[in-house]
N, C-alpha and C positions, 0 to 999 in steps of 0.2 A: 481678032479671030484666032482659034486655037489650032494647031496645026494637025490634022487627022492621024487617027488614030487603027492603025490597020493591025488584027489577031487572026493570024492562019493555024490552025493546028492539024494534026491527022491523025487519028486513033482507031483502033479495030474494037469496038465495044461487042461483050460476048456476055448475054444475059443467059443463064442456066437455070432454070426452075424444076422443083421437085414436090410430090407431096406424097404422102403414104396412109392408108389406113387400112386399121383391122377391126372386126370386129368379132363378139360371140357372143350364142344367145345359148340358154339354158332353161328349161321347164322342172319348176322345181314341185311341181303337186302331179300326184295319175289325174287328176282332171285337166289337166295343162293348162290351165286357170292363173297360174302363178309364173312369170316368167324373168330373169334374170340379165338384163344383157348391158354389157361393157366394152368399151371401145378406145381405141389410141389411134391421134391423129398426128402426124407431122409435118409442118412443111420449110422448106428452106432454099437457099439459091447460092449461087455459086460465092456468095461476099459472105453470107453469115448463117447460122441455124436457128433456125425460131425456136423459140422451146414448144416441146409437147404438149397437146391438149388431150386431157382424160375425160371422157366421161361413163357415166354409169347410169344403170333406168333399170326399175324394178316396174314389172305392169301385173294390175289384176286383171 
């Protein structure tokens, strides 16, 4: 028989989360038919930073 095995520890765990986004849109024709829009996302937490996500959308 192996003789037990006891782990007590105490820790204050403190999760922080964050996200961001922008966006903008743009009409590129007088018919407003043509439209341009672009955006940046970010998200991150208190241990590391995600990298940014771009995106872009052109609509007829």
């Amino acid at each position: 028989m192996q003789p037990a095995l006891n782990v007590a520890f105490q820790t204050v765990l403190q999760l922080l989360r964050f996200g961001a986004f922008v966006q903008g849109t743009r009409r590129l024709l007088p018919s407003e038919r043509l439209a341009v829009s672009a955006g940046l996302r970010t998200d991150g937490n208190n241990d590391a930073l995600i990298t940014p996500t771009i995106g872009f959308i052109v609509e007829f």
